[in-house]
N, C-alpha and C positions, 0 to 999 in steps of 0.2 A: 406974975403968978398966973394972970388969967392965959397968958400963950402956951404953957405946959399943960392947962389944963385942953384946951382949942387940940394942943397934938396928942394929947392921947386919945381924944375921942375919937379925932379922925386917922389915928392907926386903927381902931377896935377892928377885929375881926369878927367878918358876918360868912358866917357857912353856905347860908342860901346863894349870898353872889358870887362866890367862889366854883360853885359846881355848874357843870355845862349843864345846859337847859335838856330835858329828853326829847327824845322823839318820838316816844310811846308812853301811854299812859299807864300810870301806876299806882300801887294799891296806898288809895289815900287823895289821891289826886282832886284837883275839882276843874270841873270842864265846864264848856257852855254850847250846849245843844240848841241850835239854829236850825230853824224850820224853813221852806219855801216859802210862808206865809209870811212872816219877818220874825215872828215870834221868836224869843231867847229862853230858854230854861237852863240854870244853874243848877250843876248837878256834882256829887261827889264818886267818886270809882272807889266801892268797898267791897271786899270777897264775903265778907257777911253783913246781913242786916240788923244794927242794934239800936233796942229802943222802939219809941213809937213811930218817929219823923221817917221817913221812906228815902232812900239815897235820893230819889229824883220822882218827881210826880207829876204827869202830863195829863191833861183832859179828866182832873180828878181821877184819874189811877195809876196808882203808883207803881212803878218798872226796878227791877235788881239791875244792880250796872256792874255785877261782879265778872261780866264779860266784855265791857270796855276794858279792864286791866290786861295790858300786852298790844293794845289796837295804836296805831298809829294816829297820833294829830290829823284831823282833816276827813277821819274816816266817815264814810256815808253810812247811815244807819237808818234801817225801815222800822215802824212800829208796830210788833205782832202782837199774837196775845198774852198780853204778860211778860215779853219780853223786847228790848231791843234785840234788833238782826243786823250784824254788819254786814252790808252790800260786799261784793269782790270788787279790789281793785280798779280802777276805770267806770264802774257800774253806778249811773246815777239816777235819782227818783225821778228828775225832772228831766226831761229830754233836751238838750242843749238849742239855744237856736238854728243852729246850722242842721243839726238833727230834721231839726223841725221846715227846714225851708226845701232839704231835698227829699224829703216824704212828697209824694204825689195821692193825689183821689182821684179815682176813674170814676164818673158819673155814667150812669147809660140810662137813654130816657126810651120808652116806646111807645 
C-alpha cells in the first residue's frame, strides 16, 4: 500500500518545472540586484505599486521596478533619481579591466 502511495506522488504534476525558464523579466518576477560593491537587493518586477512595502528599496529609498518588466536577465542598471535606468547593451558601470589597462595618462611636468 505504501508503493502506490510513493507513485503517485512522484507522478504529481508541478507546472513550475514544466515551463522553460525566461529570458526576460516578467511582471511578478523576483530578481536580485547586484551592486559593484558586493552588495545584493532582493526585488520584485510589478507594473504597479501596492501597499506600503516598495517593490525594491536601496539606500533607504525606494525605486518602481515596473521597467525591469520586458528587460532581459543580466541587464545593467544605473541608479537615478527615483528610478532604475537600463544601461544599452554591452554598456557597463564599471570599466572592465582590460578597459582599464589600455587607458593611458599623459603627465607633463614644467
Amino acid at each position: 500500500n505504501d508503493n502506490n502511495n510513493n507513485n503517485k506522488s512522484s507522478k504529481m504534476f508541478d507546472p513550475l518545472l514544466e515551463q522553460e525558464p525566461s529570458e526576460v523579466v516578467c511582471e511578478g518576477h523576483y530578481v536580485i540586484l547586484a551592486f559593484a560593491d558586493g552588495r545584493q537587493v532582493f526585488a520584485q518586477a510589478v507594473s504597479r505599486w501596492r501597499g506600503k512595502s516598495p517593490p525594491v528599496k536601496i539606500n533607504k529609498r525606494s525605486y518602481p521596478t515596473f521597467n525591469l518588466i520586458g528587460l532581459p536577465y543580466g541587464t545593467v542598471l544605473e541608479l537615478g533619481r527615483g528610478t532604475l535606468i537600463p544601461l544599452p547593451e554591452g554598456e557597463d558601470v564599471i570599466p572592465s579591466p582590460m578597459m582599464m589597462k589600455t587607458k593611458t595618462t599623459t603627465t607633463t611636468t614644467t
